[in-house]
SEROMI-918620 format. One record per residue (C-alpha): x, y, z; residue number from 1. Coordinates in Angstrom, 1 decimal. Layout:
REM residues N
{{X Y Z} NUM}
...
This chain:
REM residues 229
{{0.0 0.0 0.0} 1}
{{1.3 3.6 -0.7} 2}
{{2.2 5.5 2.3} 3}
{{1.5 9.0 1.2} 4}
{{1.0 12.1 3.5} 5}
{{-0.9 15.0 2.3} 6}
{{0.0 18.9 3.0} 7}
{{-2.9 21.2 2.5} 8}
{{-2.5 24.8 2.1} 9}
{{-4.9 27.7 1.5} 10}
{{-3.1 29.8 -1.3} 11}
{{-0.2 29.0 -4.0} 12}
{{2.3 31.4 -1.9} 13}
{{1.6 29.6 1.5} 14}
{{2.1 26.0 -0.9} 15}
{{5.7 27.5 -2.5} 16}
{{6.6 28.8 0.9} 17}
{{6.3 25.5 2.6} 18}
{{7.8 23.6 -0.5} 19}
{{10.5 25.4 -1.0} 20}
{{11.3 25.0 2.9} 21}
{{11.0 21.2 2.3} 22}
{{12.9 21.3 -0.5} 23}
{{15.7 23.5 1.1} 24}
{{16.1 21.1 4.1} 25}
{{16.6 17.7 1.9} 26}
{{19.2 19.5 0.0} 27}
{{20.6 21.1 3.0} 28}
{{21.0 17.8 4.8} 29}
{{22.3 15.9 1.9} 30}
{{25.0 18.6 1.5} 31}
{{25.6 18.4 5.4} 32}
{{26.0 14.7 5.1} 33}
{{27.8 14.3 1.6} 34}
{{29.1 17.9 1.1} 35}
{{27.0 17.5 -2.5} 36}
{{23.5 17.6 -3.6} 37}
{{21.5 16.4 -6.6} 38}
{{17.6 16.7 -7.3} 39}
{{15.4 16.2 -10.0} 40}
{{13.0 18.9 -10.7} 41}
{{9.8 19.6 -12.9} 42}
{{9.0 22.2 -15.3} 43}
{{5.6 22.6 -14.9} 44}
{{3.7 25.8 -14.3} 45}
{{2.8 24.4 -10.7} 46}
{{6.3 24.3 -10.0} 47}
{{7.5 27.4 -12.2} 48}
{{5.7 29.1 -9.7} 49}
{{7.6 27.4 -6.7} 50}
{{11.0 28.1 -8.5} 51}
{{11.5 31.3 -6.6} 52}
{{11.0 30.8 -3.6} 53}
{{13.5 27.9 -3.6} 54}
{{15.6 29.6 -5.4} 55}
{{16.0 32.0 -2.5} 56}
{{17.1 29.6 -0.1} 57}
{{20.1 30.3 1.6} 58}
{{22.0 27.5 0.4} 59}
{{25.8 26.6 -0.6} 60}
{{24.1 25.9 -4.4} 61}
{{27.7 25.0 -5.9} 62}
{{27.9 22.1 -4.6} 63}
{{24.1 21.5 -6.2} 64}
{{23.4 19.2 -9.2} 65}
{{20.3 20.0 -10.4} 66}
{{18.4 17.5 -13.9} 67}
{{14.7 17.8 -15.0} 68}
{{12.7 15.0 -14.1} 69}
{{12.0 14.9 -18.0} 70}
{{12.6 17.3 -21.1} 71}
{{11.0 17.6 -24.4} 72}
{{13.8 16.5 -26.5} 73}
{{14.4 20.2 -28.1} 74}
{{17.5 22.1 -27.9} 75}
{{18.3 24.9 -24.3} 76}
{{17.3 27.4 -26.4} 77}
{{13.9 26.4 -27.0} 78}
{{10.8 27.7 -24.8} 79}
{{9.7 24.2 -24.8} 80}
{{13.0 23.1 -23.0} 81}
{{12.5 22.4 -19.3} 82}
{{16.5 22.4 -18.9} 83}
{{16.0 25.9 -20.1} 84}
{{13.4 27.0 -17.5} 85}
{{15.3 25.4 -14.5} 86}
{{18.7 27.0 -15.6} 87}
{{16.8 30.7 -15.8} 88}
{{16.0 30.4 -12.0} 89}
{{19.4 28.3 -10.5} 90}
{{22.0 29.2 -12.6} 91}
{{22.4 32.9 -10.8} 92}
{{22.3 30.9 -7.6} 93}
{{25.7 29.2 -8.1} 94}
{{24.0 26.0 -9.2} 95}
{{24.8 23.4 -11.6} 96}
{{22.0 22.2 -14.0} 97}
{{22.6 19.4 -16.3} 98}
{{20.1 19.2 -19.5} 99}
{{19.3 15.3 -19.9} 100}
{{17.9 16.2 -24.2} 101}
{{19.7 15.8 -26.7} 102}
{{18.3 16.6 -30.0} 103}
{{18.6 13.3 -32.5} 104}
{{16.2 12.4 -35.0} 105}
{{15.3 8.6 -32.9} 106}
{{14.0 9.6 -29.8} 107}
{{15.0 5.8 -28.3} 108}
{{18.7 7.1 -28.6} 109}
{{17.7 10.3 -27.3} 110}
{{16.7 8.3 -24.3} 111}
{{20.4 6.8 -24.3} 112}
{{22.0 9.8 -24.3} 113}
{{20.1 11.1 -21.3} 114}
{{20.9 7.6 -19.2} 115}
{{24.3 8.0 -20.1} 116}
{{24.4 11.1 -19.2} 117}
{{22.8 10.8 -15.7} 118}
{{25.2 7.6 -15.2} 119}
{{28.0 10.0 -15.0} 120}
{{26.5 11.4 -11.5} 121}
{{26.6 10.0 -8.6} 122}
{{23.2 8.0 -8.0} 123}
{{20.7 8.1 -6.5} 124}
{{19.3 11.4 -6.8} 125}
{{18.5 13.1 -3.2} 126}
{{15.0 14.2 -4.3} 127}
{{13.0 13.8 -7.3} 128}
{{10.3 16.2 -7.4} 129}
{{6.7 14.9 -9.5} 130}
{{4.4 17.7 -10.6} 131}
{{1.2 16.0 -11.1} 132}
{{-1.6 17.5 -13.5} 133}
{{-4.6 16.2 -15.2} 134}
{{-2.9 13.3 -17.5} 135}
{{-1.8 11.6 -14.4} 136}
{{1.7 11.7 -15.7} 137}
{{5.1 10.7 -13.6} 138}
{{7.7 12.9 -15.2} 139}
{{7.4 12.3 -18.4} 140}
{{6.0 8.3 -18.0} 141}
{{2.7 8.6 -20.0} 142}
{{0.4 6.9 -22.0} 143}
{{1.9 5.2 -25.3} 144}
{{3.9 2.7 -26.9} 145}
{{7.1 3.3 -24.4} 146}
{{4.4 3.0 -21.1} 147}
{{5.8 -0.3 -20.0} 148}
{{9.4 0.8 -21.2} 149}
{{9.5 3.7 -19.0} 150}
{{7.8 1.4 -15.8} 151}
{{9.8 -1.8 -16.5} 152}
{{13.4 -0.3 -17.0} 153}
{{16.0 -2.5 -15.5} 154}
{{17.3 -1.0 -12.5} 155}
{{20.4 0.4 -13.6} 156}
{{18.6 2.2 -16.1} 157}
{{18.1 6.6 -15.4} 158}
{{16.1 7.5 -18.5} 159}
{{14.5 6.5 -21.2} 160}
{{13.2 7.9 -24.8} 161}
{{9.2 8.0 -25.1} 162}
{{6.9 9.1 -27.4} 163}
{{3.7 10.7 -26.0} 164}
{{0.1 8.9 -27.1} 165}
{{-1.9 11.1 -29.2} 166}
{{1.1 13.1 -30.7} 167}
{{3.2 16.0 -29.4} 168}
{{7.2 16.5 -29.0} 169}
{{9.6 13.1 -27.8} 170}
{{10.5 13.8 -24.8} 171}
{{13.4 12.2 -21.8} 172}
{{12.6 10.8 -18.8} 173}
{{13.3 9.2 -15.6} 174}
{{12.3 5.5 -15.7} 175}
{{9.8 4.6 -12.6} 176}
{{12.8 2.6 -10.8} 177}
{{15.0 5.6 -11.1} 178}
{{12.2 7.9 -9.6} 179}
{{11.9 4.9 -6.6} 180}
{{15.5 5.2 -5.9} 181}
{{15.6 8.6 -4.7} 182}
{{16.0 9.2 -1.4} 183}
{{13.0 11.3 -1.2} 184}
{{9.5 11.7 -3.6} 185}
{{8.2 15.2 -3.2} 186}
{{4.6 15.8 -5.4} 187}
{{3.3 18.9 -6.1} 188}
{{-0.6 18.9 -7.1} 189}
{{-3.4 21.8 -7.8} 190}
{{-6.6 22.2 -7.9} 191}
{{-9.5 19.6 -6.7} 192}
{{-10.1 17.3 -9.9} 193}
{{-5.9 16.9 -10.2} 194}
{{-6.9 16.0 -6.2} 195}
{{-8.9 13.6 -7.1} 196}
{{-7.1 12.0 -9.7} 197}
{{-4.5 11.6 -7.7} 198}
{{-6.1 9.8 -5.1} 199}
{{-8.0 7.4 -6.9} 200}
{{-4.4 6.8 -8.7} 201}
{{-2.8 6.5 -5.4} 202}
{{-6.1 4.2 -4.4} 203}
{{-5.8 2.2 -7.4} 204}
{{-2.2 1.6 -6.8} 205}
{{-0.8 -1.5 -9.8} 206}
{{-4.5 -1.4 -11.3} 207}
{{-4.1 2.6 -12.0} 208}
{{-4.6 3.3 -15.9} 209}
{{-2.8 6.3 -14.6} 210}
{{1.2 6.6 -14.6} 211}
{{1.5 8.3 -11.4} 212}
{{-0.7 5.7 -9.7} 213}
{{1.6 2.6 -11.8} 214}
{{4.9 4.5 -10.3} 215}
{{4.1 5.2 -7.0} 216}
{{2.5 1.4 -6.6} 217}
{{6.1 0.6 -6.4} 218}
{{7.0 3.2 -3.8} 219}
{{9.3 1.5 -1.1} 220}
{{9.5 5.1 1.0} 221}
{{7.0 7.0 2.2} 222}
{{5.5 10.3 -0.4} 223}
{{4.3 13.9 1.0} 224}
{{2.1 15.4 -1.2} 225}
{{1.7 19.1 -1.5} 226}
{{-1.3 20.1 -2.7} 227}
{{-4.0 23.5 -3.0} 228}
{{-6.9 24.6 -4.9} 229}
């Protein structure tokens, strides 16, 4: 059963405030402990709007790695890049951010490139941050021919190529057991039918038709969920 804890708040600001305070602790105590942090971070408006805040921390962010969770697979320059909106926010803070895209013609060795590049950090991530919204997505798992790819990765795998169902860009992901072997799950969710899905994701747990509820089914540690209307 998935042990997941739920945060309510009453406004975005009071959500980012108390995320980005989260968020600031598990990268302060990995750098206390290691002397080096990494995290995995959306690019979704939800957490766009969280960016800030955390980005404010008073934090020694050289010694912070920081990848997207997934990328379309465009170049840095392009709006659609979520490398590029990460990098706007933590680059000015001293921190290092790694684009996982790499922009090839098969997105499958697209998906290489981004494993092989996350094999060259040091594993496994300290946080991995999902930003759930109304496709039930983890990352950039989703509906479509690479579905069980993505979940059934072998372990050693980081990140995989997939092709979203119904059309739209490639994109890079984690795979489900490289999300699992983080040493915390952080999601952020809004409004009440995202809620909702969630839950009955969460409820549904290996029967979900939804990603998030397939990936989380696996969870070993336990998730706090951030949520607001």
């Amino acid at each position: 059963m998935i042990e997941a804890e739920w945060w309510d708040y009453d406004s975005p600001d009071e959500m980012a405030e108390a995320v980005a305070g989260d968020i600031g602790f598990i990268i302060a105590s990995a750098l206390d402990a290691r002397a080096a942090a990494l995290v995995a971070l959306p690019a979704t408006d939800t957490a766009r709007e969280i960016f800030p805040a955390l980005a404010a921390a008073e934090l020694q962010w050289r010694q912070v790695t920081i990848v997207p969770s997934d990328d379309a697979i465009v170049g840095v320059d392009s709006e659609d890049s979520s490398a590029r909106a990460i990098a706007q926010i933590f680059l000015p803070t001293g921190a290092r951010v790694i684009p996982i895209a790499t922009v090839l013609d098969d997105y499958r060795l697209a998906g290489n490139s981004a494993d092989a590049r996350l094999q060259d950090l040091p594993w496994p991530p300290d946080l991995v941050w999902l930003s759930v919204e109304e496709e039930g997505n983890a990352a950039g798992i989703a509906a479509g021919a690479d579905f069980q790819d993505a979940l059934e990765a072998p372990k050693a795998r980081r990140a995989v190529g997939v092709m979203p169902e119904g059309g739209g860009a490639p994109r890079v992901t984690l795979t489900r057991s490289s999300i699992l072997s983080a040493r915390t799950v952080l999601i952020t969710v809004r409004g009440d039918s995202n809620r909702k899905l969630l839950e009955l994701a969460i409820a549904d747990g290996q029967s979900s038709q939804l990603p998030i509820g397939r990936v989380l089914a696996e969870a070993e540690q336990p998730i706090d969920i951030h949520w607001c209307a």
